[in-house]
Structures are given as structure tokens and as C-alpha cells.
DSSP file (Angstrom, degrees, kcal/mol; ACC not computed):
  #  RESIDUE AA STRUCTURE BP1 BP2  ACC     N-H-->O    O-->H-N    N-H-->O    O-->H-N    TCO  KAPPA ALPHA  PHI   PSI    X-CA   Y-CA   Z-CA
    1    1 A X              0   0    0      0, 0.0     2,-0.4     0, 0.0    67,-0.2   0.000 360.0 360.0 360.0 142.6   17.9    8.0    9.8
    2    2 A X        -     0   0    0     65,-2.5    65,-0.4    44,-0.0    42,-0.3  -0.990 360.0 -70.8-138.6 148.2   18.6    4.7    8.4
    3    3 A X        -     0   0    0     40,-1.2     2,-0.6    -2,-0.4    42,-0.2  -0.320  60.9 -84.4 -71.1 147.8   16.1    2.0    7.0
    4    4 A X    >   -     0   0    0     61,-0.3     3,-3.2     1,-0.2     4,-0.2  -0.118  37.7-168.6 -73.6  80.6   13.7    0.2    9.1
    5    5 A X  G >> S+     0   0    0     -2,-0.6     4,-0.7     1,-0.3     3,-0.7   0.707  83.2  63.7 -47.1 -42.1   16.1   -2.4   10.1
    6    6 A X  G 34 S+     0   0    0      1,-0.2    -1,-0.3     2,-0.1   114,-0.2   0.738 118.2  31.3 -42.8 -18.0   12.4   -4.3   11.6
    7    7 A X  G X4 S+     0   0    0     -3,-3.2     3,-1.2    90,-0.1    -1,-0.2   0.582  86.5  98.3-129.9  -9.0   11.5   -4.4    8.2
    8    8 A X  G X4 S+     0   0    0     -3,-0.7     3,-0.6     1,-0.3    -2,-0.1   0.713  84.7  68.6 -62.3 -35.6   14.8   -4.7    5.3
    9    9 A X  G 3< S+     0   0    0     -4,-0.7    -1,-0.3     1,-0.2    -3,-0.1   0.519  90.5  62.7 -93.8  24.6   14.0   -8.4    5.2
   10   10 A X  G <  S+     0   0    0     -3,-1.2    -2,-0.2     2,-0.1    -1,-0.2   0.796  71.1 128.3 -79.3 -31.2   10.6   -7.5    3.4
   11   11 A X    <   +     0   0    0     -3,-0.6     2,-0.4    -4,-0.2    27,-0.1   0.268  45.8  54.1 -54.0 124.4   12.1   -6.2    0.7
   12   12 A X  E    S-A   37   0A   0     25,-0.7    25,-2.2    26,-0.0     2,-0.2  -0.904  91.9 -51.2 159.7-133.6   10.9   -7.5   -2.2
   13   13 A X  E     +A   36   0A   0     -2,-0.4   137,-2.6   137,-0.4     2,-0.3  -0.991  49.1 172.1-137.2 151.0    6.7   -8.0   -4.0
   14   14 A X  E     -AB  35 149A   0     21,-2.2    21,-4.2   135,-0.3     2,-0.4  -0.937  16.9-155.6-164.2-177.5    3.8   -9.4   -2.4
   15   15 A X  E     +AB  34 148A   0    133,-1.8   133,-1.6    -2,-0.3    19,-0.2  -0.959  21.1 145.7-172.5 130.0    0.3   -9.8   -2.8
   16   16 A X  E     -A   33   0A   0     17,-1.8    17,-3.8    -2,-0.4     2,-0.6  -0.857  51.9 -80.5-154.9-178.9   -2.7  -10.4   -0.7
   17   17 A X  E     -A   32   0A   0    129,-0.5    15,-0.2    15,-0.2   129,-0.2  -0.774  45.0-152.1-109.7 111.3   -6.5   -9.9    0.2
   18   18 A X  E     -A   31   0A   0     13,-4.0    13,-3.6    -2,-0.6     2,-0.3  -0.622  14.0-156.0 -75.1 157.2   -6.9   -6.0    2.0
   19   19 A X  E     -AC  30 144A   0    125,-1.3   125,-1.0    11,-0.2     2,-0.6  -0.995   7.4-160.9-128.5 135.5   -9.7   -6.0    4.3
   20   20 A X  E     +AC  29 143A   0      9,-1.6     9,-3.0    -2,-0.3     2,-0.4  -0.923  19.0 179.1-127.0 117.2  -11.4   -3.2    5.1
   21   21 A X        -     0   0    0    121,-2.5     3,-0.1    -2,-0.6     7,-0.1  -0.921   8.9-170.1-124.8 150.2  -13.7   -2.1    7.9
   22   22 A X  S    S-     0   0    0      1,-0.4     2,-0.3    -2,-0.4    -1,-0.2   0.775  81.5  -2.1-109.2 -23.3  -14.9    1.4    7.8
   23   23 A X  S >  S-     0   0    0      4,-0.2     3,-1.5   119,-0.1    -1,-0.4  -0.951  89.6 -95.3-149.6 171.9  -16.6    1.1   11.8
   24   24 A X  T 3  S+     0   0    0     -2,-0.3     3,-0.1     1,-0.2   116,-0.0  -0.716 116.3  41.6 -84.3 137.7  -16.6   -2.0   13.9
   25   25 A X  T 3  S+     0   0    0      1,-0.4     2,-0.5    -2,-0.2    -1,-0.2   0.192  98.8 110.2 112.5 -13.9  -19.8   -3.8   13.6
   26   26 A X  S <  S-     0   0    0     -3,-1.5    -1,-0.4     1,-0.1     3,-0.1  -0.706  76.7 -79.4 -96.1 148.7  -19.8   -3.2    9.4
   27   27 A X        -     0   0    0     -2,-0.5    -5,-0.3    -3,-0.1     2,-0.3  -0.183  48.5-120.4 -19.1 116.3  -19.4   -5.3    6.3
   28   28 A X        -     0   0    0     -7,-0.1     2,-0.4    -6,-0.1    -7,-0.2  -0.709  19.9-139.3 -82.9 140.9  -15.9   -6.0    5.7
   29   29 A X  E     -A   20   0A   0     -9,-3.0    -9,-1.6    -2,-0.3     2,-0.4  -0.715  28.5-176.2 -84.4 133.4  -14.7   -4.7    2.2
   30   30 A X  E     +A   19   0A   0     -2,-0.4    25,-0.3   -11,-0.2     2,-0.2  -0.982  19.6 127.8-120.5 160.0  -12.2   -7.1    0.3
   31   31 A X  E     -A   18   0A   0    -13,-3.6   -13,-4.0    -2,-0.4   -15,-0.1  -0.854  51.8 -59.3 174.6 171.0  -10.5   -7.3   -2.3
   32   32 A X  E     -A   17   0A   0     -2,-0.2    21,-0.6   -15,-0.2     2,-0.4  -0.312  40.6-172.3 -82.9 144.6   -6.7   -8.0   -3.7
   33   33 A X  E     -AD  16  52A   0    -17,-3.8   -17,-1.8    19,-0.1     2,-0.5  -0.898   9.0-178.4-126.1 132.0   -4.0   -6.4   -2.8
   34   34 A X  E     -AD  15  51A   0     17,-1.8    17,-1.7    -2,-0.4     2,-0.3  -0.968  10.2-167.3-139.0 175.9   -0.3   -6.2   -3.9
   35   35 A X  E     -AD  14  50A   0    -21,-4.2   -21,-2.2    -2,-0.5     2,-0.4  -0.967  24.9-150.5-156.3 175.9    3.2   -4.4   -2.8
   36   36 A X  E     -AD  13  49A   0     13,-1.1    13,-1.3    -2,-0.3     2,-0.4  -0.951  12.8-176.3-144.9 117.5    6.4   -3.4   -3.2
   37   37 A X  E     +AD  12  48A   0    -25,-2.2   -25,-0.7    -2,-0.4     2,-0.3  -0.992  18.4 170.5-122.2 144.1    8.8   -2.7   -0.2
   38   38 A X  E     - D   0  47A   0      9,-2.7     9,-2.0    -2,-0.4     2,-0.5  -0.867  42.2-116.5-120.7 165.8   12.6   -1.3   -1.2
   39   39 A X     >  -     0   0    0     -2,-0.3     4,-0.8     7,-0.2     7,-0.2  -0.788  53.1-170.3 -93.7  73.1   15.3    0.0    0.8
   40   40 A X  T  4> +     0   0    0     -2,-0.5     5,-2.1     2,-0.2     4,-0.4  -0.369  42.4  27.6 -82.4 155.5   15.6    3.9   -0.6
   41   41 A X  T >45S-     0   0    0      3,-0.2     3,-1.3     2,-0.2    -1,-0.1   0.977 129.4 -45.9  57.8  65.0   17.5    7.2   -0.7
   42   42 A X  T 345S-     0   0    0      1,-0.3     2,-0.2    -3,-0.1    -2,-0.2   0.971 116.3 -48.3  57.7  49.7   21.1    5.7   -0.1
   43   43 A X  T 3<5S+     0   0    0     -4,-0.8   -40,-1.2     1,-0.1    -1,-0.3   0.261 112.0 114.9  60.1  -4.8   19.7    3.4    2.8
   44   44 A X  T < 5S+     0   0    0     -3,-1.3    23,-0.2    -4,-0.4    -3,-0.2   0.837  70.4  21.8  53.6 -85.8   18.0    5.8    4.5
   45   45 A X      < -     0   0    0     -5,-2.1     2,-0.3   -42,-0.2    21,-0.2  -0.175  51.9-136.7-114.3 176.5   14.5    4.7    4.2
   46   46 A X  E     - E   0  65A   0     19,-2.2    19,-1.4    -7,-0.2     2,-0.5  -0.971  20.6-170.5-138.4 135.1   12.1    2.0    3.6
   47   47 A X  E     -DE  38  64A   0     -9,-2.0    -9,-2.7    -2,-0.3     2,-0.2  -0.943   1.3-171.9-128.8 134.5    9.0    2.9    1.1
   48   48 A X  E     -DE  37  63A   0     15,-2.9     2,-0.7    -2,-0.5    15,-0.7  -0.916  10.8-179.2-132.5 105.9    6.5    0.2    1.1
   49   49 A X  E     +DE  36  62A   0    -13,-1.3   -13,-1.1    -2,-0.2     2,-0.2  -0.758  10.8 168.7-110.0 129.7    3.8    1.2   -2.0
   50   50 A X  E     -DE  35  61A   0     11,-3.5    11,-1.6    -2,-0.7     2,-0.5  -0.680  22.3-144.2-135.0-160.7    1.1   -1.0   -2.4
   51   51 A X  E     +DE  34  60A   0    -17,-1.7   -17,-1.8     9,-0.2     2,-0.3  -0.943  23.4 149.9-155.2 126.8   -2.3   -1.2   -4.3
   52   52 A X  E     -DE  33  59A   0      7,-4.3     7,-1.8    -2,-0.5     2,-0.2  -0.985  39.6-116.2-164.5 166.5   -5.9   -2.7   -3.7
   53   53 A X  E     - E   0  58A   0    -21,-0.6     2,-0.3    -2,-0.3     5,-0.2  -0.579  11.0-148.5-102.3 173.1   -9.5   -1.4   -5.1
   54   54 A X  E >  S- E   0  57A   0      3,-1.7     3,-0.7    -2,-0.2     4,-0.1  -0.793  83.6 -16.8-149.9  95.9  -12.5   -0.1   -2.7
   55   55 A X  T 3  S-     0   0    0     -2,-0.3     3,-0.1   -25,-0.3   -24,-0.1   0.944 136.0 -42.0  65.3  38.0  -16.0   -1.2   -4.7
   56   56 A X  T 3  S+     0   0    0      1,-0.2     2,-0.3    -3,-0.0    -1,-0.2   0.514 116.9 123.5  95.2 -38.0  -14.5   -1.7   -7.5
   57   57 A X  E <   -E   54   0A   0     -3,-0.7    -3,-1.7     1,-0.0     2,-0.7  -0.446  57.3-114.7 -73.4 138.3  -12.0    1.7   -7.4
   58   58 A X  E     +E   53   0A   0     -2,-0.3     2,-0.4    -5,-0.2    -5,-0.2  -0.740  38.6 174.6 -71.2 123.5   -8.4    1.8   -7.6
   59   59 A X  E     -E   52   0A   0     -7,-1.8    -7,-4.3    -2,-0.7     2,-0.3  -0.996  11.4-178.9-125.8 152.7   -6.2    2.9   -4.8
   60   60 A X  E     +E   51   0A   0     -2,-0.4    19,-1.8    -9,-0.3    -9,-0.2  -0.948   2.1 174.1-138.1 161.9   -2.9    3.3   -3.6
   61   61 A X  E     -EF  50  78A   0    -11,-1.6   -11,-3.5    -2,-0.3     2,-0.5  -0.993  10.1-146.6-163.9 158.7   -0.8    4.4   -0.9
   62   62 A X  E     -EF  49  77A   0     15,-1.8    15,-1.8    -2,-0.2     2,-0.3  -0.947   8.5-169.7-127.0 146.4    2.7    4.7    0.7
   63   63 A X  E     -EF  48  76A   0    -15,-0.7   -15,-2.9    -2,-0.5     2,-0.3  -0.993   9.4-159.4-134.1 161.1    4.4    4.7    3.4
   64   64 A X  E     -EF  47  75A   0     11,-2.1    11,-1.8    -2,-0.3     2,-0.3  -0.997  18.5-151.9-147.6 118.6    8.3    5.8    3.8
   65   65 A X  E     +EF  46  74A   0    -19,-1.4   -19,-2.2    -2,-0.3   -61,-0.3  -0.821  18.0 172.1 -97.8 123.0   10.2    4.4    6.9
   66   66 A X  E     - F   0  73A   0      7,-2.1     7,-1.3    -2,-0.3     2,-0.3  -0.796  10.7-165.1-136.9 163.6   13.2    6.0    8.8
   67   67 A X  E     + F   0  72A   0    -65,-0.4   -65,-2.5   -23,-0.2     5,-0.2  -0.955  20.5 174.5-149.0 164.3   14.8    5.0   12.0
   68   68 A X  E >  S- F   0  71A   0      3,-2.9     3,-1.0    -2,-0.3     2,-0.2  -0.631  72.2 -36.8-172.4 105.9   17.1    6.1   14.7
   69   69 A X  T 3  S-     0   0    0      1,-0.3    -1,-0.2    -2,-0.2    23,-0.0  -0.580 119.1 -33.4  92.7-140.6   17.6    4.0   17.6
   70   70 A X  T 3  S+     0   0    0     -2,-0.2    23,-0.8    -3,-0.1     2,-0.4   0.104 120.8 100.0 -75.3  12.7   14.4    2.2   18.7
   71   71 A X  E <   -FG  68  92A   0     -3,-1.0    -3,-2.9    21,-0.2     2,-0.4  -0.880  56.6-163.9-128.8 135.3   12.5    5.4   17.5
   72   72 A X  E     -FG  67  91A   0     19,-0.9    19,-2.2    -2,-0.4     2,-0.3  -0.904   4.1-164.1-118.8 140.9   10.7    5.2   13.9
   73   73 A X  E     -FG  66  90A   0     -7,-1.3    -7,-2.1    -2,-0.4     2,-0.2  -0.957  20.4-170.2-128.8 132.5    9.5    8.7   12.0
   74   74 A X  E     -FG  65  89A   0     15,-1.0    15,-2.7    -2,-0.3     2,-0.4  -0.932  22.9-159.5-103.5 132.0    6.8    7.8    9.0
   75   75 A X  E     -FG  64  88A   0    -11,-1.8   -11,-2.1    13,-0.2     2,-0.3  -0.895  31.0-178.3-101.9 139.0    5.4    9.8    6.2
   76   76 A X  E     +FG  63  87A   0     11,-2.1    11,-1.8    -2,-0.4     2,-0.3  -0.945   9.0 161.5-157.1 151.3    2.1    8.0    5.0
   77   77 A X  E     +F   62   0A   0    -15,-1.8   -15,-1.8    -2,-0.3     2,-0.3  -0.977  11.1 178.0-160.1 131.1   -0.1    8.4    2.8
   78   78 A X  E   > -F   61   0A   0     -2,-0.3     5,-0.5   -17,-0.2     4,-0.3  -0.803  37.0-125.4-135.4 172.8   -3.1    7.2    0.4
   79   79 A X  T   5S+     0   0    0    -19,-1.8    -1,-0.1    -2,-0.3   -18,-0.1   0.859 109.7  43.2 -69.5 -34.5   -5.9    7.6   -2.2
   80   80 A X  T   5S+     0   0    0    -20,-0.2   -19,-0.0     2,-0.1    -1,-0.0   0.940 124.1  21.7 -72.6 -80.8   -8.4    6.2    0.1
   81   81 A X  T   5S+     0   0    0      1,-0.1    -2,-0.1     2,-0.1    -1,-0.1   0.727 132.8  30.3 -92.7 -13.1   -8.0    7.4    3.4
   82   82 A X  T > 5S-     0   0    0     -4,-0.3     2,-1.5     3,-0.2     3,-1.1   0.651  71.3-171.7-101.2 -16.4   -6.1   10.9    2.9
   83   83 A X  T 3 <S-     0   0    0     -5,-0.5    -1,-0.1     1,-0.3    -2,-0.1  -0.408  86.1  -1.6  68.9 -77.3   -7.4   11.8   -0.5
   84   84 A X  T 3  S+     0   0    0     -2,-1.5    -1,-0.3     2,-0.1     2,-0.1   0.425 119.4  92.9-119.3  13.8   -4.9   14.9   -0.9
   85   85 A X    <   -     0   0    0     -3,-1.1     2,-0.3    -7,-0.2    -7,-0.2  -0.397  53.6-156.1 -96.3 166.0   -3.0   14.7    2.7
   86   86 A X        -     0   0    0     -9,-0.1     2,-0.3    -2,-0.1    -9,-0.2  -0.776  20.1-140.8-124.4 170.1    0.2   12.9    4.0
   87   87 A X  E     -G   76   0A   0    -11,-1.8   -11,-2.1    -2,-0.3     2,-0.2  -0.955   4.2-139.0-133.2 141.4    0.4   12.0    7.8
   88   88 A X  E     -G   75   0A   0     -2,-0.3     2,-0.4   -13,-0.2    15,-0.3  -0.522  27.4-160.7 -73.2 140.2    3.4   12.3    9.8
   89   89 A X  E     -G   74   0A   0    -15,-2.7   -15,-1.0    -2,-0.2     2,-0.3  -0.977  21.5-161.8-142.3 154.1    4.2    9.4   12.4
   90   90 A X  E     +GH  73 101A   0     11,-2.7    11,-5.2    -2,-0.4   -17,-0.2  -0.822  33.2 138.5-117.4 153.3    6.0    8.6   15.3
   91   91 A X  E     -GH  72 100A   0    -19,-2.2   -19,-0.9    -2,-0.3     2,-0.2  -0.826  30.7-137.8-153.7-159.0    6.5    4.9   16.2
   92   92 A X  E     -GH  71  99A   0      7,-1.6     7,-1.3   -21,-0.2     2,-0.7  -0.954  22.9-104.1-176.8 174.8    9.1    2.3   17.5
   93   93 A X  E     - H   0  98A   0    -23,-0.8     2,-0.5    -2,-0.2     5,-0.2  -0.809  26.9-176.4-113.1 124.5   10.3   -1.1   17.0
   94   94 A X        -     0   0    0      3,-1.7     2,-0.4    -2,-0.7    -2,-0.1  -0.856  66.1 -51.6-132.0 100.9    9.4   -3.9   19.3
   95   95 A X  S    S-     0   0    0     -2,-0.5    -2,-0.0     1,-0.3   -89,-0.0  -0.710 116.8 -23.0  95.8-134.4   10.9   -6.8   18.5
   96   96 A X  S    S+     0   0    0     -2,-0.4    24,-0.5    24,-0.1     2,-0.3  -0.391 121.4  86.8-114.2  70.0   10.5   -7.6   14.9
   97   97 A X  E     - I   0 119A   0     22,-0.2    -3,-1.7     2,-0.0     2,-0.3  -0.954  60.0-161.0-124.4 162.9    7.8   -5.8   14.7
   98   98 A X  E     +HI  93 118A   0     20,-2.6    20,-2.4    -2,-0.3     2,-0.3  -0.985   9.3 179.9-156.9 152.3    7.3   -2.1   14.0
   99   99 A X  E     -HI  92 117A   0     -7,-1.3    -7,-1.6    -2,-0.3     2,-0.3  -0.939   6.1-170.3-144.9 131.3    4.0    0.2   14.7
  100  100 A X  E     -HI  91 116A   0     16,-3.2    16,-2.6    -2,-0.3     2,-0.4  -0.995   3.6-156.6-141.7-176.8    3.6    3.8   14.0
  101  101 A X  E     +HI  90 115A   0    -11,-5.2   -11,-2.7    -2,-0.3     2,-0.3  -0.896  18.1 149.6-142.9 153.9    1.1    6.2   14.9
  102  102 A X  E     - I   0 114A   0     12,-2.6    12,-3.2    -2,-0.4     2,-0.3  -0.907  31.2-112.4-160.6 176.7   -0.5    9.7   13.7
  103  103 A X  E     - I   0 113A   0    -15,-0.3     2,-0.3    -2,-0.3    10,-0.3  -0.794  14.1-158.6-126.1 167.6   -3.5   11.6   13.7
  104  104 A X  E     - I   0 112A   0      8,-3.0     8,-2.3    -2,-0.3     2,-0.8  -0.980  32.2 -97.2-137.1 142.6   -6.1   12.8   11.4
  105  105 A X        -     0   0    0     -2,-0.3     2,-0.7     6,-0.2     6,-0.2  -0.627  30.4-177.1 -70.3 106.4   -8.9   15.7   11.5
  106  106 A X    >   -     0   0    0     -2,-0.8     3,-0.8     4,-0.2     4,-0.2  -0.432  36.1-125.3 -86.2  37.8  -12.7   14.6   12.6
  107  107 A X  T 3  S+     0   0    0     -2,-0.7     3,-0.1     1,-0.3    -2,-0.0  -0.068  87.0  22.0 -33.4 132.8  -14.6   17.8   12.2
  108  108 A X  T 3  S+     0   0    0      1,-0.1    -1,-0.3     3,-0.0     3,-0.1  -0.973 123.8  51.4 -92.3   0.6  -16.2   19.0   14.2
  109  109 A X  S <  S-     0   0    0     -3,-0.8     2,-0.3     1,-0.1    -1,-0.1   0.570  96.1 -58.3-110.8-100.0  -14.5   17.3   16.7
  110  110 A X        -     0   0    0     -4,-0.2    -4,-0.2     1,-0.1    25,-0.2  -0.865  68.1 -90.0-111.5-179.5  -11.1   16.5   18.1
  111  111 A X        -     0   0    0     -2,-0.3     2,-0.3    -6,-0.2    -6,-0.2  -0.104  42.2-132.6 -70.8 173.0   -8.5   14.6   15.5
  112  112 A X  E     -I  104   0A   0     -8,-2.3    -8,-3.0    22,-0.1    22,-0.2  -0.913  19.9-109.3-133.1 144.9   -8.5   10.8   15.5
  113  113 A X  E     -IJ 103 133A   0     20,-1.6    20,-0.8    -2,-0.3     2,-0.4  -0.176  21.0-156.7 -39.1 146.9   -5.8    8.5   15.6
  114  114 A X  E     -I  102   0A   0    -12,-3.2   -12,-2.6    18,-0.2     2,-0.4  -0.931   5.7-171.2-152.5 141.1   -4.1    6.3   13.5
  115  115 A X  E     -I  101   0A   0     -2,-0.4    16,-1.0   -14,-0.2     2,-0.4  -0.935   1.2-175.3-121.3 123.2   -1.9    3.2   13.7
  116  116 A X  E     -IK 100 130A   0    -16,-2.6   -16,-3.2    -2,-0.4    14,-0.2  -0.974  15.6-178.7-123.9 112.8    0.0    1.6   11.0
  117  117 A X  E     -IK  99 129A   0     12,-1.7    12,-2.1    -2,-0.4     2,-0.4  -0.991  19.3-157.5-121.9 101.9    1.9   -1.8   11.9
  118  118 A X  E     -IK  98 128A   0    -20,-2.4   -20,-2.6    -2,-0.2     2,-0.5  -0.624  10.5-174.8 -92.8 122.6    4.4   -4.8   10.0
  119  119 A X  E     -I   97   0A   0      8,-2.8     8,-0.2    -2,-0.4   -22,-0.2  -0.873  18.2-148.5 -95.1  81.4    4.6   -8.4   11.6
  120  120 A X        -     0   0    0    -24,-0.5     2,-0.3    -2,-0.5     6,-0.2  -0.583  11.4-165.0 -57.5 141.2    6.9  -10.0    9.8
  121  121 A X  B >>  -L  125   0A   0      4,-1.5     4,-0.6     1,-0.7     3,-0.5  -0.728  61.3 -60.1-121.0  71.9    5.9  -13.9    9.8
  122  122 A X  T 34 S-     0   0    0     -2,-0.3    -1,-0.7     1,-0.2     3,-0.4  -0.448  88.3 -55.6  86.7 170.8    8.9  -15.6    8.6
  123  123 A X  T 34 S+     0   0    0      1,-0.3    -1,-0.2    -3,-0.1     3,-0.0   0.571 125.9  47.3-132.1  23.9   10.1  -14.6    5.4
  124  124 A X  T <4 S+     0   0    0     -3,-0.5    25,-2.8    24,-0.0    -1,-0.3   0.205 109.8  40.0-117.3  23.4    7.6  -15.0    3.1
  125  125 A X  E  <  -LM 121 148A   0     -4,-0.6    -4,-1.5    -3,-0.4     2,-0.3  -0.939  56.1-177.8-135.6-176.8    4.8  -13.6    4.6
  126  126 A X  E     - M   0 147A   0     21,-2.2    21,-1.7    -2,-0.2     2,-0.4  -0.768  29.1-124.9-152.3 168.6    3.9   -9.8    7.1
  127  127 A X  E     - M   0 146A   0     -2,-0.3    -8,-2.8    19,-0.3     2,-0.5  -0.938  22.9-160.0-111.2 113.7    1.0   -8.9    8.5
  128  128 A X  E     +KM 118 145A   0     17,-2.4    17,-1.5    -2,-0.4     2,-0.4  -0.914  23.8 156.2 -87.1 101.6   -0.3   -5.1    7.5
  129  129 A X  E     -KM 117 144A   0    -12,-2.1   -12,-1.7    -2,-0.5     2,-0.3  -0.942  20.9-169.5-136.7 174.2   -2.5   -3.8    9.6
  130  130 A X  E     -KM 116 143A   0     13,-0.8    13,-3.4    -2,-0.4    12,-0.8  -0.935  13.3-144.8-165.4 135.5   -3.7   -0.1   10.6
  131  131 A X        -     0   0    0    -16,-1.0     9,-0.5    -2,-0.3   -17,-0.1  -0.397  12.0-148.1 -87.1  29.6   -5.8    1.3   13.2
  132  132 A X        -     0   0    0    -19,-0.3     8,-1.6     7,-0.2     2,-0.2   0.669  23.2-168.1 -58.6 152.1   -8.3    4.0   14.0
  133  133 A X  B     -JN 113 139A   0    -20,-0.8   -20,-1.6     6,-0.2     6,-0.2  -0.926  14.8-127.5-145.6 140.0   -8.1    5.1   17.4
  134  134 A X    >   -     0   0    0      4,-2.1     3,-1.9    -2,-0.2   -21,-0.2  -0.190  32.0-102.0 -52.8 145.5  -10.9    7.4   19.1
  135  135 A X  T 3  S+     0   0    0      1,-0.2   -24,-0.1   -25,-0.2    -1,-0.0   0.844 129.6  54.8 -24.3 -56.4  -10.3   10.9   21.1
  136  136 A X  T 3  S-     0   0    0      1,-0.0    -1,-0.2     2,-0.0     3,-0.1   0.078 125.7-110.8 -31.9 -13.7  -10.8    8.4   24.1
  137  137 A X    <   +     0   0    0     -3,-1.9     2,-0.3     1,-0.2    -2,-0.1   0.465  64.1 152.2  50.1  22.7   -8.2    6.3   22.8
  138  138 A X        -     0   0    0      1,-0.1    -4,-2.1    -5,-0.0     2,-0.8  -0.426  28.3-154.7 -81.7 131.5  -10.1    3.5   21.8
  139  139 A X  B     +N  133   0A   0     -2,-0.3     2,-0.3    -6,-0.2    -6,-0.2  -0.689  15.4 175.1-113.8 146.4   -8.7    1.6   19.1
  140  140 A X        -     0   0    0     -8,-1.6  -116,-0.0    -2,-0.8    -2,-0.0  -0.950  35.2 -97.8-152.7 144.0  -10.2   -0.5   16.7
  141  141 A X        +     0   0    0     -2,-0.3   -10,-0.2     1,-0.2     3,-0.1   0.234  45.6 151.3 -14.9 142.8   -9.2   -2.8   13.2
  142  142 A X        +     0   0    0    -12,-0.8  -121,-2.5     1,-0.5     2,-0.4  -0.063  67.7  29.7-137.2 -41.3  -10.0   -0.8    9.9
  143  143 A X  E     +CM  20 130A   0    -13,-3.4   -13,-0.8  -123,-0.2    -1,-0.5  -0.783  62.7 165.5 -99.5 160.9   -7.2   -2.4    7.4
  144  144 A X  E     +CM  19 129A   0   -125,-1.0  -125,-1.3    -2,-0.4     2,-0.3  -0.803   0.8 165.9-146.0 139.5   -5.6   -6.0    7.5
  145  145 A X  E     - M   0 128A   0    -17,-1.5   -17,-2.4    -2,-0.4     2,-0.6  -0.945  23.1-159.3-135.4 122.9   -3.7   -7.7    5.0
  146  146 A X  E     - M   0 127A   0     -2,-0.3     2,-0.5   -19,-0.2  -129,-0.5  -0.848  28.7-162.8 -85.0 116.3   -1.5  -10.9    5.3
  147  147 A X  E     - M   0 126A   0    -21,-1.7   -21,-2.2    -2,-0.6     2,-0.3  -0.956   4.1-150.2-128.1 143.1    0.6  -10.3    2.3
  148  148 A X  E     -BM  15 125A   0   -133,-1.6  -133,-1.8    -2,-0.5     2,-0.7  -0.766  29.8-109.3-109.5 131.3    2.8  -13.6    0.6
  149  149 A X  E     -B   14   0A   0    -25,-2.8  -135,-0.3    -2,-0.3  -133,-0.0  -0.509  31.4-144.3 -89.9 145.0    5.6  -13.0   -0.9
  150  150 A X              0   0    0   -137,-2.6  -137,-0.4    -2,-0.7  -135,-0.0  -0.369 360.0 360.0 -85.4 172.2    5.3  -13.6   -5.0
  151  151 A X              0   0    0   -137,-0.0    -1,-0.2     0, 0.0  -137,-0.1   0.228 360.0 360.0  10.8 360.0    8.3  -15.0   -6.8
């Protein structure tokens, strides 16, 4: 594994508004957000830890990026949406962009997808965004963030 070459010109701090939709057709949550991407473990990885409230709460979350070839393996993880879970993901790099995907448990029914995705815009700003997707495979928004890079 080496770090997620799609993503090495991020490195650095950045700060933006998360948005948060919990089902399509609700209230979007905001509120400010910032992060931190490095290059870690001897070049290896890329850990992007960032930070934003929900009502007022604190949360945080990570995600830690490896590559090999076109093919990206993620650990990710948050206060918010895994509480005491990680998820594993498989992804891949198209273009300069890079997307990966995992699943999560829905009791009583079958697990639900999830997508987590960097745009780079240039190279002071990205696009964060991450998806639910349905049994069915219907995907729809729950985070976005445009994050600027600070200093």
C-alpha cells in the first residue's frame, strides 16, 4: 500500500460547512466543519480526521487511505455514524478523484451501503461527500462538505 496518490495534494488543514441529511426529503443539518489530511506510516497511508457538531454535539471521524494500483482499501470511522464501529472499504481512483464504499448493519433487515468520496477542486478546495445506499442499491446524499484550505 502506498498513500492515496488522488489525494497527497490535500495534505494540509481545511475548514468548511458539513451538511447533513439523515433521509432525502429532511431538514438539512449544518454546521462547521474542519480537517486535517497527512501522509502517514512511512508513506503508506493517508488519514484525513476532521471535526463538525450535530445539534449542538461534538463529533469526529477518520478515515485512513491505502492504495495499490487503481484499487483503494479504507478503514473509516466516526462518533456520529458508527458510534463504536470502524468500516472496512473498497474503492478506486477515477481520475482525480477517489470513492470508496462499505456497508453497515440495518436490523432487521439486510446491511446498507456506504460511500465516501474526495473531488479535489484545484488546490485549495475538495469536495467531501458520503452516501447511503439502499439494499436495492439506491443511493442517496447524507454528508457534503466543500472544505477551503486555511493558511
Amino acid at each position: 500500500m502506498i498513500a492515496l496518490s488522488a489525494i497527497t495534494s490535500l495534505v494540509g488543514t481545511w475548514r468548511g460547512e458539513n451538511q447533513l441529511w439523515l433521509a432525502p426529503g429532511e431538514p438539512v443539518r449544518k454546521s462547521e466543519t474542519t480537517a486535517e489530511i497527512e501522509i502517514v506510516a512511512h508513506a503508506q497511508f493517508t488519514e484525513m480526521r476532521y471535526q463538525w457538531a450535530d445539534e449542538g454535539h461534538p463529533q469526529e471521524g477518520r478515515i485512513i487511505l491505502g492504495q495499490s494500483g487503481d484499487d483503494v482499501k479504507a478503514v473509516w470511522f466516526d462518533t456520529w455514524h458508527m458510534a463504536n464501529q470502524f468500516m472496512l472499504c473498497d474503492g478506486r481512483v477515477d481520475g482525480g478523484a477517489a470513492s470508496v464504499r462499505g456497508a453497515y448493519a440495518a436490523p432487521p433487515g439486510p446491511d446498507w451501503g456506504w460511500r465516501v468520496a474526495f473531488e479535489p477542486r484545484g488546490a485549495d478546495a475538495f469536495r467531501f461527500t458520503m452516501y447511503n445506499i439502499t439494499p436495492d442499491g439506491q443511493e442517496f446524499l447524507a454528508v457534503e462538505v466543500l472544505y477551503s484550505r486555511t493558511g
